[in-house]
Each structure stands twice: as structure tokens, then as C-alpha cells.
N, CA, C and O atoms as CSV, one atom per row, in Angstrom:
chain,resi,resn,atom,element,x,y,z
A,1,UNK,N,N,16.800,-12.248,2.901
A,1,UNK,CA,C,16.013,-11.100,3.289
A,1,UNK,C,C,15.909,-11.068,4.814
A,1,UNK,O,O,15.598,-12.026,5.522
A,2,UNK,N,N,16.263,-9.638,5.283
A,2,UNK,CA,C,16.222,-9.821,6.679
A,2,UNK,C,C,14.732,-9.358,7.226
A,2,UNK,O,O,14.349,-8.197,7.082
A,3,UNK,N,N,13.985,-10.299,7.820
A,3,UNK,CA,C,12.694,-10.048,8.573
A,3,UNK,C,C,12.714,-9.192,10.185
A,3,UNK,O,O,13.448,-9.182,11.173
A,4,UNK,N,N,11.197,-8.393,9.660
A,4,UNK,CA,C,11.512,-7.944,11.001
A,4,UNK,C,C,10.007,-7.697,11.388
A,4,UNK,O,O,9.280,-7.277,10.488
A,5,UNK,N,N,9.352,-7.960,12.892
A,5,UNK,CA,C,8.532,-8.090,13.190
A,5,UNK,C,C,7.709,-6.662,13.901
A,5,UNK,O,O,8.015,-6.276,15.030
A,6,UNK,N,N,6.708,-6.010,13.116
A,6,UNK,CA,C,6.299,-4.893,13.497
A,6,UNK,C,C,4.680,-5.318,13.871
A,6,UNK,O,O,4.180,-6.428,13.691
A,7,UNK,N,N,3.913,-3.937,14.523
A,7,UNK,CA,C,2.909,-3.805,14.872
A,7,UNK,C,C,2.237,-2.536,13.669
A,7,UNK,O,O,2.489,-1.352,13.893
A,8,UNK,N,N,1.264,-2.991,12.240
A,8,UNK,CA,C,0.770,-2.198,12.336
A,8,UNK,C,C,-0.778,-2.569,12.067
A,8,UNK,O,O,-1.321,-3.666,12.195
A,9,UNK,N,N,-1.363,-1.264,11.631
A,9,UNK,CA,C,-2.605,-0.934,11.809
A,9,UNK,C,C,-3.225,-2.039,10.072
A,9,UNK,O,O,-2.597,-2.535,9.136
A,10,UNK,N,N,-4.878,-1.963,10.481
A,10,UNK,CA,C,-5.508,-2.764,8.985
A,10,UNK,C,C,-5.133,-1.771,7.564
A,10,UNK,O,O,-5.316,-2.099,6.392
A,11,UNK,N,N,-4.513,-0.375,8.115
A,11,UNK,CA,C,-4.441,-0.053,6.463
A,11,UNK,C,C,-3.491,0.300,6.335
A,11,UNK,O,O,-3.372,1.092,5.400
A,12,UNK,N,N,-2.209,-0.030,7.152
A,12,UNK,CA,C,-1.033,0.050,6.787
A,12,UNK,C,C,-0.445,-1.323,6.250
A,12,UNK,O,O,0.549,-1.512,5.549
A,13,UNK,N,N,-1.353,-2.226,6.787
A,13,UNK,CA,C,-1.537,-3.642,5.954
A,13,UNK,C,C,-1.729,-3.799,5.121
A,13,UNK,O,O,-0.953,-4.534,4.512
A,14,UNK,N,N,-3.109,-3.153,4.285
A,14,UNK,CA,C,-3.484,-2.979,3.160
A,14,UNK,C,C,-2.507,-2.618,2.251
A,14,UNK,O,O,-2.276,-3.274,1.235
A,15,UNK,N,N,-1.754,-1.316,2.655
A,15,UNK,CA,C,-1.191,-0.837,1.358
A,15,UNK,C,C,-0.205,-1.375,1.399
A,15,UNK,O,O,0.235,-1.811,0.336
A,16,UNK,N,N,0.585,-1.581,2.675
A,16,UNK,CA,C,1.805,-2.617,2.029
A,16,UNK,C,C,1.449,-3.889,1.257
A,16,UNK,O,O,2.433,-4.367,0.693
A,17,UNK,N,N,0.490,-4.461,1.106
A,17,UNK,CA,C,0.167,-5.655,0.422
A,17,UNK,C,C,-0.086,-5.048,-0.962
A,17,UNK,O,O,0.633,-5.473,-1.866
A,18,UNK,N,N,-0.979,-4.140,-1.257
A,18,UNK,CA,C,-0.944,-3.707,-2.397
A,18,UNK,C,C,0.406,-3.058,-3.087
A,18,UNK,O,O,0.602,-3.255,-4.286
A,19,UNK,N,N,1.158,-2.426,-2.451
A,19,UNK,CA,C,2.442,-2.252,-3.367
A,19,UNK,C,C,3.342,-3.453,-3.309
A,19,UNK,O,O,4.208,-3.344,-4.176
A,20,UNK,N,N,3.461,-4.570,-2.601
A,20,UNK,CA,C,4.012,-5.735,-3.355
A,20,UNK,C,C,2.904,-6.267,-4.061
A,20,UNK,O,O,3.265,-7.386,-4.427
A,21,UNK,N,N,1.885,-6.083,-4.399
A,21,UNK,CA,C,1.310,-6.756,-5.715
A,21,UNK,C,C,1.132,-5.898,-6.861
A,21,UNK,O,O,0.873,-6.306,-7.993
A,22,UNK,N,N,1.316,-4.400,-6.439
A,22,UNK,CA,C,2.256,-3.338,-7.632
A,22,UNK,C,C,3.084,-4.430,-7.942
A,22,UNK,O,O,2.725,-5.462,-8.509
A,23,UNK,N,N,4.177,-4.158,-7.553
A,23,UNK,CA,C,5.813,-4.371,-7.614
A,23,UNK,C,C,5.496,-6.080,-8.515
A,23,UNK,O,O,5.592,-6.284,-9.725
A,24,UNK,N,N,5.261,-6.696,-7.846
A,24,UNK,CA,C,4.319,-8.467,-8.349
A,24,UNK,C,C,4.208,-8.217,-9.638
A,24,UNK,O,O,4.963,-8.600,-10.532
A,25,UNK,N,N,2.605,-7.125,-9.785
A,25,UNK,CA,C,2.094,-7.576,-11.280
A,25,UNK,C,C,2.742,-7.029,-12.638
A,25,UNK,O,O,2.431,-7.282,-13.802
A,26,UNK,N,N,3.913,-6.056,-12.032
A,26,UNK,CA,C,4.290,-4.783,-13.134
A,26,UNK,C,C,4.585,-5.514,-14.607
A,26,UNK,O,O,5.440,-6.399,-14.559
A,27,UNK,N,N,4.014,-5.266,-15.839
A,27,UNK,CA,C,3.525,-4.234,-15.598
A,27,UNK,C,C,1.683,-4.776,-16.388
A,27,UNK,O,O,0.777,-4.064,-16.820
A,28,UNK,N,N,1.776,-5.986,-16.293
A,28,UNK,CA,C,0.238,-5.805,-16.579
A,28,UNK,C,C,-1.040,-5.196,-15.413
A,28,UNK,O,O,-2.214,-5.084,-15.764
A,29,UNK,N,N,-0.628,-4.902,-14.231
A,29,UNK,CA,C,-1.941,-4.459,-13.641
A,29,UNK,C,C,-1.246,-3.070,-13.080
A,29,UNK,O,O,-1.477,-2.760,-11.911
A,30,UNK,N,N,-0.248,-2.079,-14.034
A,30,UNK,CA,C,0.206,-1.032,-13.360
A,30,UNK,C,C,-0.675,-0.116,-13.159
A,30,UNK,O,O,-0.633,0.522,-12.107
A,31,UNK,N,N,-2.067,0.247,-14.524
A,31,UNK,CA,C,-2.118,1.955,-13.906
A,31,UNK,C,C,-2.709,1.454,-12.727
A,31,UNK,O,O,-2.380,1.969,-11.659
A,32,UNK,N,N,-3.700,0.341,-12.752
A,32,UNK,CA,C,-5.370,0.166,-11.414
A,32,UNK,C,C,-4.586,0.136,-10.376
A,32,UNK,O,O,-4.901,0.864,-9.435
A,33,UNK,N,N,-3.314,-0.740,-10.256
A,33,UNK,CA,C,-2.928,-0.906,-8.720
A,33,UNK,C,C,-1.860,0.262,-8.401
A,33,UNK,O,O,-1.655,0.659,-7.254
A,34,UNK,N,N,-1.255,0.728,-9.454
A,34,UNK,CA,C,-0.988,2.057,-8.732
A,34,UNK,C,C,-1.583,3.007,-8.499
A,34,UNK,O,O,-1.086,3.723,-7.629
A,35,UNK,N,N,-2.709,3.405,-9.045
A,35,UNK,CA,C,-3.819,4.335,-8.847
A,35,UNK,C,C,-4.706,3.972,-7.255
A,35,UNK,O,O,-5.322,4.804,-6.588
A,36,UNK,N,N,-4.567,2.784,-7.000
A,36,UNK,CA,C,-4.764,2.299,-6.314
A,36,UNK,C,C,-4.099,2.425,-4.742
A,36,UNK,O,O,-4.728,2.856,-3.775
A,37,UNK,N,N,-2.479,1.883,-4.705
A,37,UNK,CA,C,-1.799,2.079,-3.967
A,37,UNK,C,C,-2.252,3.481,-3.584
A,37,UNK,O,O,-2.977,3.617,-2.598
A,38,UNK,N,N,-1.778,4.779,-4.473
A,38,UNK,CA,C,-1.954,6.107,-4.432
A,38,UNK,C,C,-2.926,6.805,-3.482
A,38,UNK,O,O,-2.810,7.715,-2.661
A,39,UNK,N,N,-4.166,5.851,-4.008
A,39,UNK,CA,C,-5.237,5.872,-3.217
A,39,UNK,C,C,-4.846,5.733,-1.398
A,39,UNK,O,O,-4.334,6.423,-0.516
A,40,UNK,N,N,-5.270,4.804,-1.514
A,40,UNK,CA,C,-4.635,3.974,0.235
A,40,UNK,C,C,-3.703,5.006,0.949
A,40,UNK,O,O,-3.862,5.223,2.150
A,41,UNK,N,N,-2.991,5.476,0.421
A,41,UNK,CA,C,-1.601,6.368,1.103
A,41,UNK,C,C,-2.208,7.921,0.970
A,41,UNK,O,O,-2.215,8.608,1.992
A,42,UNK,N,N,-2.647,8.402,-0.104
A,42,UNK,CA,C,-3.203,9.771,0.106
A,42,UNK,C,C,-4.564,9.770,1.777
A,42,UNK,O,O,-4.510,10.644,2.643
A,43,UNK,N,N,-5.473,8.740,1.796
A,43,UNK,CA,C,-6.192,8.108,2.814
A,43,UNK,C,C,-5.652,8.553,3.967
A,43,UNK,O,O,-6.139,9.414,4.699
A,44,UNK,N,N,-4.361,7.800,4.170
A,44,UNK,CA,C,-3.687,7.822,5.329
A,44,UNK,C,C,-2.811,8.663,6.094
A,44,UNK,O,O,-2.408,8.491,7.244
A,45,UNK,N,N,-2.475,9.988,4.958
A,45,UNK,CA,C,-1.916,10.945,5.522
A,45,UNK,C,C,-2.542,12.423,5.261
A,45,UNK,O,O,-2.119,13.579,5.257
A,46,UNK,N,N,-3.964,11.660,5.014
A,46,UNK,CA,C,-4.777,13.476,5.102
A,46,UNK,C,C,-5.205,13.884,5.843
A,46,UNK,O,O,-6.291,13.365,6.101
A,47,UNK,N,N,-4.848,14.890,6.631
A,47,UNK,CA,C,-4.968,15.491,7.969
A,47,UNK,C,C,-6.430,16.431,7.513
A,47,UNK,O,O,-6.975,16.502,6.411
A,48,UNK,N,N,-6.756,17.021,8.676
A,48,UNK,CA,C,-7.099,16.301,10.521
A,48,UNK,C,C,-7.360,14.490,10.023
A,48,UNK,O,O,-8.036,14.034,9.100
A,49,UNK,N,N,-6.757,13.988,10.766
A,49,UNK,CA,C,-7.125,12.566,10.865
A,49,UNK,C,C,-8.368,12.098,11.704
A,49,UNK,O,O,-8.525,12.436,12.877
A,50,UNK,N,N,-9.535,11.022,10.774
A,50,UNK,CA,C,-10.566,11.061,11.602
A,50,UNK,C,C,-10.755,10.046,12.779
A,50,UNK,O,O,-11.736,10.133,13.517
């Protein structure tokens, strides 16, 4: 796997951690953590941003 070293923010952290523990638990913890993920990302791209 090729690594690569970025700068981001606490909730672009968040949700990338939560969709590898999507991807992780599939499929016993699918609907909560995808409902979940869903969550986090609708958050982050609903404009006006506060």
C-alpha cells in the first residue's frame, strides 16, 4: 500500500476512520455505521459552511 502524508481537518479524520470501520465491520455493523458515515459527510458539505 502506497502511503501518503496529508494535512487534514478533526472531521475529515473522523469520517475517514469511520468508513474504514464501515469497510472493517461489513457486514455486522452496516446499517449504524453507514448511516453514520452518511451522517459525517452530509455535515461537511452543507453549504453556507459555518
Amino acid at each position: 500500500m502506497d502511503k501518503k502524508t496529508m494535512k487534514v481537518t478533526d472531521e475529515e479524520r473522523e469520517l475517514i476512520e469511520a468508513i474504514r470501520n464501515y469497510q472493517n465491520s461489513f457486514p455486522n455493523g452496516y446499517p449504524e455505521l453507514l448511516w453514520y458515515c452518511q451522517e459525517l459527510f452530509d455535515k461537511m458539505v452543507d453549504l453556507p459552511k459555518d
